[in-house]
Z-matrix of the N, CA and C atoms (Angstrom, degrees):
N
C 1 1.442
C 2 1.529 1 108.35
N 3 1.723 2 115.33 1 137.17
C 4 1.344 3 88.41 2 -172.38
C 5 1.486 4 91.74 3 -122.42
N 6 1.541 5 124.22 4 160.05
C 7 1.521 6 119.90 5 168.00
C 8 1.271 7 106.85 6 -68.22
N 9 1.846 8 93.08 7 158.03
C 10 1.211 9 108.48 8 169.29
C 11 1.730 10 117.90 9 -84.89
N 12 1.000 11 145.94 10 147.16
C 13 1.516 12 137.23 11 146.03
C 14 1.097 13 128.01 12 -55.19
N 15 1.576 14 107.27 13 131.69
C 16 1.622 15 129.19 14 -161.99
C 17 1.606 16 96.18 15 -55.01
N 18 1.089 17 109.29 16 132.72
C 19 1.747 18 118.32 17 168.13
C 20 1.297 19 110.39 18 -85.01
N 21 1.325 20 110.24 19 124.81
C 22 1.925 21 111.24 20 167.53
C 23 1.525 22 89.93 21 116.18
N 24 1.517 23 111.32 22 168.18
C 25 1.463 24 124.78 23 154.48
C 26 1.423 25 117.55 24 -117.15
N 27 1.467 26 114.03 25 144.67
C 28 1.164 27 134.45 26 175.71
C 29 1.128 28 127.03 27 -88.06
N 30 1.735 29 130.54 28 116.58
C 31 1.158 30 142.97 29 167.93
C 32 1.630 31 120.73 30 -155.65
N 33 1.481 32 103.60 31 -176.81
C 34 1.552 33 97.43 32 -164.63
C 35 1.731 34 99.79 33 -117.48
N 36 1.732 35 79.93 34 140.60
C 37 1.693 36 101.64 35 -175.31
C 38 1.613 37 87.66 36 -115.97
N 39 1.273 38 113.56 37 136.56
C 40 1.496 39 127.87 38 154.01
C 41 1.623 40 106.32 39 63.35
N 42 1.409 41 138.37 40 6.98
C 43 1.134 42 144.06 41 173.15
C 44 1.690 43 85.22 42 110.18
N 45 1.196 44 152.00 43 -13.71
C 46 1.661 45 134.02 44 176.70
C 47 1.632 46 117.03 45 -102.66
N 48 0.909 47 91.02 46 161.34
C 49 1.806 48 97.72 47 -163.12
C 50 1.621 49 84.07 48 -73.06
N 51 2.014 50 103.47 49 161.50
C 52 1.332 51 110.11 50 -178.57
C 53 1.436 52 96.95 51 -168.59
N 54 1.410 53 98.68 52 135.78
C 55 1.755 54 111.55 53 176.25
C 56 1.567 55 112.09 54 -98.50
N 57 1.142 56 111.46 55 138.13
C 58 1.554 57 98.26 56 174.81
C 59 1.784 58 110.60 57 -122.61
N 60 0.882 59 129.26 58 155.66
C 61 1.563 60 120.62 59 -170.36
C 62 1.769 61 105.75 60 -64.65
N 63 1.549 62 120.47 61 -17.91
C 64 1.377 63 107.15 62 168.97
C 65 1.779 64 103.37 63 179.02
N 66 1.043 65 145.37 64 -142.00
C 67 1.337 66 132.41 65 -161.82
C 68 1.842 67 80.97 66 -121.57
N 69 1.714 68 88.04 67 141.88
C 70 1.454 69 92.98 68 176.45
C 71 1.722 70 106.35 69 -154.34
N 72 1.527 71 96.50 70 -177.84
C 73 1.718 72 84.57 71 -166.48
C 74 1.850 73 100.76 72 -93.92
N 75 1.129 74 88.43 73 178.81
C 76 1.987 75 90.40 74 -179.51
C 77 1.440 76 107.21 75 -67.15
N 78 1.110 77 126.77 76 -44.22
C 79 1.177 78 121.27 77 147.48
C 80 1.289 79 130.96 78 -18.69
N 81 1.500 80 130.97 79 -63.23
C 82 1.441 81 120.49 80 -174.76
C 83 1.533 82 94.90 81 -91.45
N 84 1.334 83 124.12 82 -23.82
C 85 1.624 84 108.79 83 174.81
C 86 1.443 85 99.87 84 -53.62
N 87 1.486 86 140.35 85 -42.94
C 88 1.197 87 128.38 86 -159.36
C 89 2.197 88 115.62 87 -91.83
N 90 1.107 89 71.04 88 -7.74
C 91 1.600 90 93.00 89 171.01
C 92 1.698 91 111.59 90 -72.45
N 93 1.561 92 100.38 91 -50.21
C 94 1.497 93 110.00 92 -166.97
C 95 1.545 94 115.50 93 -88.85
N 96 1.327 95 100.48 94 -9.28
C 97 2.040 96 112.87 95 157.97
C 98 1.032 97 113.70 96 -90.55
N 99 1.877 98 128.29 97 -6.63
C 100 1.380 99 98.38 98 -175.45
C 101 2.029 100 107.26 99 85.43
N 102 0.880 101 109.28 100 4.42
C 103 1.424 102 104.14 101 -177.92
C 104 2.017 103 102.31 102 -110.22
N 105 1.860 104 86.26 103 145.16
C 106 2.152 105 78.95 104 177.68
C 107 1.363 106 89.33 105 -98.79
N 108 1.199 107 120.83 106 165.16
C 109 1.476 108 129.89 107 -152.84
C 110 1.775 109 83.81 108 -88.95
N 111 1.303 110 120.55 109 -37.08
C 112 1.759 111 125.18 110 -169.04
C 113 1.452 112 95.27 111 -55.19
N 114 1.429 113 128.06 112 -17.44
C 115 1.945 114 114.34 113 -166.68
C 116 1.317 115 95.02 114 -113.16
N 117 1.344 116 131.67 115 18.58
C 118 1.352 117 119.76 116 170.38
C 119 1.338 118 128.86 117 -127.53
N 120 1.592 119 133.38 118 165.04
C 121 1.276 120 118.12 119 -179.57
C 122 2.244 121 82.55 120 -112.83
N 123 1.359 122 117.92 121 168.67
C 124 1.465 123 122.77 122 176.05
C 125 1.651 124 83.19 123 -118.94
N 126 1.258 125 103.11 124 164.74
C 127 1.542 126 130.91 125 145.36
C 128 1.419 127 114.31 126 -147.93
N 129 1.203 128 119.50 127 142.26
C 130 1.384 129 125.70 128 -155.92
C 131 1.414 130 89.80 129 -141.34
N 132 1.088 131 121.66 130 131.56
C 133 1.692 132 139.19 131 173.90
C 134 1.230 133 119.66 132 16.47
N 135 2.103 134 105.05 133 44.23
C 136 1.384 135 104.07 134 -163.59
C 137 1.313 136 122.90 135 109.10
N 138 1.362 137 129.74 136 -46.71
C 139 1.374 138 133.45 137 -165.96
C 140 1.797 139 95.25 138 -107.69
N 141 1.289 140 129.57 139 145.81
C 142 1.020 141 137.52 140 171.44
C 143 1.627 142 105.43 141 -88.94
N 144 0.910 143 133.70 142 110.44
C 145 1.383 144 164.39 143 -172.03
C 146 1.869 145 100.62 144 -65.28
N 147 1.686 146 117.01 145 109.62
C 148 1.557 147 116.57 146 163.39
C 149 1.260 148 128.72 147 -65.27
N 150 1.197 149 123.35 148 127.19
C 151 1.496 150 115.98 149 -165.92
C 152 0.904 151 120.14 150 -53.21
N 153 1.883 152 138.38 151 -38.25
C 154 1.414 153 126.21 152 161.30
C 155 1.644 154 133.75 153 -38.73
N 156 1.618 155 114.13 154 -20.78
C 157 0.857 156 126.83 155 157.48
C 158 1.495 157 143.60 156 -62.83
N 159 1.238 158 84.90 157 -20.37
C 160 1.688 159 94.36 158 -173.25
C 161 1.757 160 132.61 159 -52.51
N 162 1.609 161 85.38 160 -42.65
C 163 1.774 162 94.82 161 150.61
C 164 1.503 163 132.90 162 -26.07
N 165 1.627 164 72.87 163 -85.62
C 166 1.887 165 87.11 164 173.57
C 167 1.497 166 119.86 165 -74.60
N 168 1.311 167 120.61 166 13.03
C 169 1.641 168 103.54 167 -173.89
C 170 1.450 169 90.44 168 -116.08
N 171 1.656 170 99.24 169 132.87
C 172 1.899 171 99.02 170 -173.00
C 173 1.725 172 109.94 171 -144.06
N 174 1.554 173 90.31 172 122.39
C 175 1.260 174 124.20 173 -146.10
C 176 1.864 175 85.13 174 -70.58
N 177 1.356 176 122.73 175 136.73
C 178 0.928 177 148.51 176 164.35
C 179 1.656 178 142.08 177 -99.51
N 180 1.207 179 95.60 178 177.93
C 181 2.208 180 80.85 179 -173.06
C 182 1.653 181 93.13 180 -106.57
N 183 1.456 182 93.58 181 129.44
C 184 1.620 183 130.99 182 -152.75
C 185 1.250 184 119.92 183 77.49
N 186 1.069 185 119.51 184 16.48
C 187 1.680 186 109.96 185 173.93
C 188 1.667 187 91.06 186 -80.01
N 189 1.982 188 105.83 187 161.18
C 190 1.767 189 116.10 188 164.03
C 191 1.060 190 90.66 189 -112.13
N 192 1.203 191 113.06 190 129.06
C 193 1.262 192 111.94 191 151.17
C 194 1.966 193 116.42 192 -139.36
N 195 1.298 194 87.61 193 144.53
C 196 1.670 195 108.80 194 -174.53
C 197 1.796 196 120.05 195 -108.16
N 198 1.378 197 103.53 196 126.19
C 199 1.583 198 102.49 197 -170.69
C 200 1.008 199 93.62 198 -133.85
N 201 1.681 200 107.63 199 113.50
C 202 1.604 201 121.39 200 145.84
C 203 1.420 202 114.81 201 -73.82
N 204 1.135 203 105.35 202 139.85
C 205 1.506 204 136.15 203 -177.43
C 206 1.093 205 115.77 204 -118.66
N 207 1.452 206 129.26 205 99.75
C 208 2.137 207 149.08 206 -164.85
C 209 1.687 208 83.76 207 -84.51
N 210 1.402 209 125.41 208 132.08
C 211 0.600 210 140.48 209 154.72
C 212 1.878 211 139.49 210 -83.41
């Protein structure tokens, strides 16, 4: 019998572990929380991430990343 491979990638959101169905940009990470990209700050492996970027910057398995959310 052989295993299957874990579906999704693994990395850390907010200091807790988090699976995501596959590598995506900050953009659809912020899509798929429910968050508008205008109420948040990103940090991405350290560097706080410019919002024009968010498109093209795509969050991966082991990336940390931390999102403040302005209320």
């Amino acid at each position: 019998m052989t295993e299957e491979p874990a579906s999704g990638i693994e990395l850390t959101v907010n200091g807790k572990p988090v699976t995501l169905p596959a590598p995506m940009s900050i953009t659809d990470y912020l899509k798929l929380r429910g968050h508008h990209d205008r109420m948040v700050v990103v940090e991405l492996n350290g560097v706080i991430a410019r919002r024009p970027s968010f498109d093209a910057t795509v969050i991966r398995a082991g990336d940390i990343v931390e999102v403040v959310h302005f209320v």
